[in-house]
Wavefront OBJ file of the C-alpha trace (Angstrom):
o trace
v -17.552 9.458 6.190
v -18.187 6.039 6.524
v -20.629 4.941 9.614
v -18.992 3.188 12.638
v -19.603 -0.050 13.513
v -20.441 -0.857 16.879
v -18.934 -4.293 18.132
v -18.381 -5.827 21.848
v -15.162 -7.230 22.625
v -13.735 -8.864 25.440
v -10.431 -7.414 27.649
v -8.715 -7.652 30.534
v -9.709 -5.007 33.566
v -6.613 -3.860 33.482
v -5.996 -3.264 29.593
v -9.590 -1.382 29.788
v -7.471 1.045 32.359
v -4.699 1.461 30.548
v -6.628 2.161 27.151
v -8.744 4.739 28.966
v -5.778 6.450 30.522
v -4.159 6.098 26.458
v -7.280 7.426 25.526
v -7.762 10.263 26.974
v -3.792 11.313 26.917
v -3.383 10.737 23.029
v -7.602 11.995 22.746
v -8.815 13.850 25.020
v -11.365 11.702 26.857
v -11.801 8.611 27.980
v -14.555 7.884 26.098
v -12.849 8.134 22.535
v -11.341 4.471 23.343
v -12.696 3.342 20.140
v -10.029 5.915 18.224
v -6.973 4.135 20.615
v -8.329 0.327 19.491
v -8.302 1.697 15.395
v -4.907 3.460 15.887
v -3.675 0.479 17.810
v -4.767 -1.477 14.828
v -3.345 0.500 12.033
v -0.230 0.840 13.429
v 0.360 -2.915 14.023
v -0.705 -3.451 10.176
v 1.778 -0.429 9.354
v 4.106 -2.836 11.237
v 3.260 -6.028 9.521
v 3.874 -5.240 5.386
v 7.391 -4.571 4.206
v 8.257 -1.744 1.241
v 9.912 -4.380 -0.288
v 6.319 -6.580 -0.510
v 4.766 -3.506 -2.451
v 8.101 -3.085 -5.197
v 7.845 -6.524 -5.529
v 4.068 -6.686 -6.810
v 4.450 -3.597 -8.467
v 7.622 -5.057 -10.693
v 5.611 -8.511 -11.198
v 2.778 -6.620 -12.137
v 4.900 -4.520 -14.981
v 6.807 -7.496 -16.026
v 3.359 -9.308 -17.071
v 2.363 -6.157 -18.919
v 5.635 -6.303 -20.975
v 5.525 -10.000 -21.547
v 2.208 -9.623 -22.630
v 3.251 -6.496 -25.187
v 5.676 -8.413 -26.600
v 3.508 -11.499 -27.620
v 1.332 -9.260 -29.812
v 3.911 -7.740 -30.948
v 5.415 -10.943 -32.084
v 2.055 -12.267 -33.496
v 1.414 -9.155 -35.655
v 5.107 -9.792 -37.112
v 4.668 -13.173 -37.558
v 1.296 -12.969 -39.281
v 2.666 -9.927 -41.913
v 5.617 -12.344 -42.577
v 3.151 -15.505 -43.255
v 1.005 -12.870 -45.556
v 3.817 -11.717 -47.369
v 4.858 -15.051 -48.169
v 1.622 -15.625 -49.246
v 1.224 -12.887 -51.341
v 4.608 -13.340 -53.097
v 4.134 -17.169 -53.961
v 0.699 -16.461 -55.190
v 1.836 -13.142 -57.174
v 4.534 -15.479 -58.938
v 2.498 -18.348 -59.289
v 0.623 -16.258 -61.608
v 3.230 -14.500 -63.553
v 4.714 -17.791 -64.445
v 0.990 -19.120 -65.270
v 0.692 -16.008 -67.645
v 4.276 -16.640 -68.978
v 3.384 -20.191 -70.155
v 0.480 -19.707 -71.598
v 1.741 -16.989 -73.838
v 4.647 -18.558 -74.845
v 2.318 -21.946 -75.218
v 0.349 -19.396 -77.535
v 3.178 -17.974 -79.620
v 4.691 -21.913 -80.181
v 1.216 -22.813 -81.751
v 1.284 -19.999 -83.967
v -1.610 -18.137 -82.877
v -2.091 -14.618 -84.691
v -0.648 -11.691 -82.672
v 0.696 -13.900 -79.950
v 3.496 -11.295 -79.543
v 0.886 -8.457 -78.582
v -0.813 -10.583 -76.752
v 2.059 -11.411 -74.154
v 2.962 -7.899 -74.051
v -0.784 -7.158 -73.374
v -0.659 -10.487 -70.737
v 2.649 -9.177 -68.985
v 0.829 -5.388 -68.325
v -2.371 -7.018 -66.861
v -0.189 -9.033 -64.900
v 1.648 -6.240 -63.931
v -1.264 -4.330 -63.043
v -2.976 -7.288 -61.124
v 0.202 -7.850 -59.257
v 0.479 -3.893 -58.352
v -3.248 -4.085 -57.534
v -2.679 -7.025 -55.264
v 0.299 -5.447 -53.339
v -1.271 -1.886 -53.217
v -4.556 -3.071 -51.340
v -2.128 -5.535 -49.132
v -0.467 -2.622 -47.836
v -3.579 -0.148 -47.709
v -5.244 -3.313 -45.380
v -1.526 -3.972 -43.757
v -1.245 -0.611 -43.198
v -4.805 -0.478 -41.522
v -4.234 -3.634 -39.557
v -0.865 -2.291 -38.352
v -2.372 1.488 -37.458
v -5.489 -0.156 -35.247
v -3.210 -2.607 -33.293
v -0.189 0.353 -32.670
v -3.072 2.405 -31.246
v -4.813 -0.887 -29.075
v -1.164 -1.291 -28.041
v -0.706 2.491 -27.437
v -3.763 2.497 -25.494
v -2.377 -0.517 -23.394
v 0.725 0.813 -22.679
v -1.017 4.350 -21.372
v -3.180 2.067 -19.344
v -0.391 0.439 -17.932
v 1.801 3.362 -17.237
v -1.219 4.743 -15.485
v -1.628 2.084 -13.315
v 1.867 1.981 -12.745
v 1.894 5.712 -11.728
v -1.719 5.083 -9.582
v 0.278 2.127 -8.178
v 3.539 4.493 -6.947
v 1.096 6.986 -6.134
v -0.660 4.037 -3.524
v 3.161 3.192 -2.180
v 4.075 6.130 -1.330
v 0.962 7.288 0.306
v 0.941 4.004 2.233
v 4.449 4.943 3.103
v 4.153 8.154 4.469
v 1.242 6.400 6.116
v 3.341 3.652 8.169
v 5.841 6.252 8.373
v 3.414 8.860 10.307
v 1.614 5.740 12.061
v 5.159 4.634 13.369
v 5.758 8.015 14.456
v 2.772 8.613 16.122
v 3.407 5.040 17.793
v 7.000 5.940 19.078
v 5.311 9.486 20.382
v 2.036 7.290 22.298
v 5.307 4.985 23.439
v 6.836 7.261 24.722
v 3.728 9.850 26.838
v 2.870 6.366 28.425
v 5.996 5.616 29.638
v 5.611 8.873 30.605
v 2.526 8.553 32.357
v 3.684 5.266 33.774
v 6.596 7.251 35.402
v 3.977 10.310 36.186
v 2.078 7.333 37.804
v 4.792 5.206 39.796
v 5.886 8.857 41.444
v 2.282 9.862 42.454
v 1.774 6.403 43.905
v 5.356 6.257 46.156
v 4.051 10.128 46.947
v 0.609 8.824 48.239
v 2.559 5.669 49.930
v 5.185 8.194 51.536
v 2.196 10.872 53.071
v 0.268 7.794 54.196
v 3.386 7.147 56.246
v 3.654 10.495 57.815
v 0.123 10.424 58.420
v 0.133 7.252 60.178
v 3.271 8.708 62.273
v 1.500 11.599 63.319
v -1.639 10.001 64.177
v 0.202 7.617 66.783
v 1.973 10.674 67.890
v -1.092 11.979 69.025
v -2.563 9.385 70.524
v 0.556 8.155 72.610
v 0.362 12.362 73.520
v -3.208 12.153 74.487
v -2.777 9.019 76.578
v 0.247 10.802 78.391
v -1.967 13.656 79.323
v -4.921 11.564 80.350
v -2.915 9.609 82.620
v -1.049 12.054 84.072
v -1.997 13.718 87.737
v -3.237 16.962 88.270
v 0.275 18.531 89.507
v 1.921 17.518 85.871
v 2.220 20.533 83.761
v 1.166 20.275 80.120
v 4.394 22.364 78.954
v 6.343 19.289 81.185
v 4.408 16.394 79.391
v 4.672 17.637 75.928
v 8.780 17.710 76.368
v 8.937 14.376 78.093
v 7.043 13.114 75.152
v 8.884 14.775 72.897
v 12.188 13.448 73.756
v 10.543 10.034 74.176
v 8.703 9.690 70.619
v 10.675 12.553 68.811
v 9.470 15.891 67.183
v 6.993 16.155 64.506
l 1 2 3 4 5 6 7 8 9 10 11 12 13 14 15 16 17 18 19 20 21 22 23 24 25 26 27 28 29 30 31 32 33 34 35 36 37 38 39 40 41 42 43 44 45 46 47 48 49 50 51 52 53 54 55 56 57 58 59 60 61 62 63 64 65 66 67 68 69 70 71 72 73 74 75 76 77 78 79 80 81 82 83 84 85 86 87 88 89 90 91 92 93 94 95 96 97 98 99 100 101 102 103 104 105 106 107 108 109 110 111 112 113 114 115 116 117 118 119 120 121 122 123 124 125 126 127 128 129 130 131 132 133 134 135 136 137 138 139 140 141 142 143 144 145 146 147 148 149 150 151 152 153 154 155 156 157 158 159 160 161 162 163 164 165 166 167 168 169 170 171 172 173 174 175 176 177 178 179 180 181 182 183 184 185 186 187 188 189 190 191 192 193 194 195 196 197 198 199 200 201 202 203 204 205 206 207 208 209 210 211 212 213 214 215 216 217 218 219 220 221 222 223 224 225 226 227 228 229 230 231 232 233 234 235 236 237 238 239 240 241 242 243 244 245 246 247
C-alpha cells in the first residue's frame, strides 16, 4: 500500500464540522477525515469524465492501429509488384539477348549454330527458372517475416484493446459504485441534518419549559415570603395556581 501523504489545507470552521460529523457517520471516527476528503475527491472526478470520453479514445486509438496495418500492407504489395516487374523485364531482356545472338550466329554460318541455340534456349531456361525460384524462396521469406511482425502487431493491439475495455469497465463500475456510495453519504447527511434540526428544536423546546418552571417557582417563592403568618401554604399554592397556571 502506498504511504500517505500528509498535507495542511485550509477550511472553513464550519466545513471542518460537517466533515467530522461525515466522517465519523460514513467511518467510524472523527478522526478518519482524511478517508471523507479522498472519497470526496474521487467521487467528484467519477463525476467529471464521461463513458463516451473513454469509447472515444479507445476507437481513435484502434483506428490508428488499422491505418497503420494497412500502410504496410500496401508497401509490401507495392514493393512485390515493382520486383516482379523487375524480374520479368530483366528475365526477357535476356531471352531476347540470347535469341539474337544465336540467330546472329546461325546467319554467319557458324558450325553447329543449331545446337548451340537449342543449348542457349535451355541455359536460358534454366537461368530464368533459377531466377524466379530464388525470387519466390526470398519473396516467400520476406512475405512469412512481415505476416508474423504484422501478426504480432495485431495481437499487440487486440491486447491492448482488451487491457483498454478491461480499464473502462473497471473505471465504470468504479464511478458507478463511487456515485452510489455518494447518493447513500447524500442521503445519511440529510439524514443527520434532519436528526440534527429535531434535536436542536427539542433542546430549544425543554429550554422553554425550563425557563417556565423556573419563573414559576420564583413568583411561588416570592408569594410565600411575602405572605403573613395567618396565610396557609395549601391557600397560597391555589391562589398561585389559578394566577400563573399549573405546571
Amino acid at each position: 500500500m502506498t504511504a500517505r501523504e500528509k498535507i495542511s489545507v485550509r477550511l472553513d470552521p464550519e466545513i471542518v464540522g460537517l466533515g467530522r460529523r461525515l466522517a465519523k457517520v460514513d467511518f467510524g471516527s472523527e478522526q478518519k477525515f482524511g478517508m471523507l476528503i479522498e472519497h470526496a475527491i474521487k467521487s467528484y472526478n467519477a463525476r467529471q469524465i464521461k463513458s463516451t470520453d473513454v469509447e472515444g479514445i479507445l476507437s481513435e486509438t484502434e483506428s490508428a492501429l488499422i491505418n497503420r496495418l494497412e500502410s504496410r500492407f500496401d508497401d509490401m504489395s507495392k514493393r512485390t509488384i515493382e520486383r516482379m516487374a523487375g524480374l520479368l523485364f530483366t528475365n526477357t531482356f535476356d531471352t531476347v539477348k540470347q535469341s539474337l545472338l544465336v540467330e546472329q550466329l546461325h546467319r554467319v554460318g557458324v558450325k553447329n549454330a543449331v545446337q548451340l541455340q537449342s543449348e542457349a534456349y535451355k541455359q536460358t531456361t534454366d537461368i530464368v527458372s533459377k531466377r524466379y525460384k530464388e525470387f519466390g524462396d526470398s519473396l516467400l521469406f520476406q512475405q512469412k517475416s512481415q505476416i508474423y511482425e504484422l501478426t504480432k502487431q495485431l495481437e499487440e493491439m487486440e491486447t491492448n484493446y482488451k487491457k483498454a475495455h478491461k480499464q473502462w469497465a473497471i473505471w465504470e463500475k468504479s464511478t458507478t459504485e463511487a456515485r452510489a456510495e455518494l447518493k447513500t453519504s447524500q442521503t445519511k447527511n440529510k439524514q443527520l441534518e434532519q436528526r440534527i434540526q429535531q434535536l436542536e428544536s427539542t433542546v430549544a423546546r425543554q429550554q422553554l419549559e425550563i425557563n417556565r418552571v423556573r419563573k414559576w417557582s420564583q413568583n411561588l417563592v416570592e408569594r410565600i415570603g411575602n405572605a403573613g403568618l395567618m396565610d396557609r401554604p395549601k391557600k397560597l399554592l391555589e391562589t398561585h395556581i389559578e394566577e400563573s397556571g399549573a405546571l
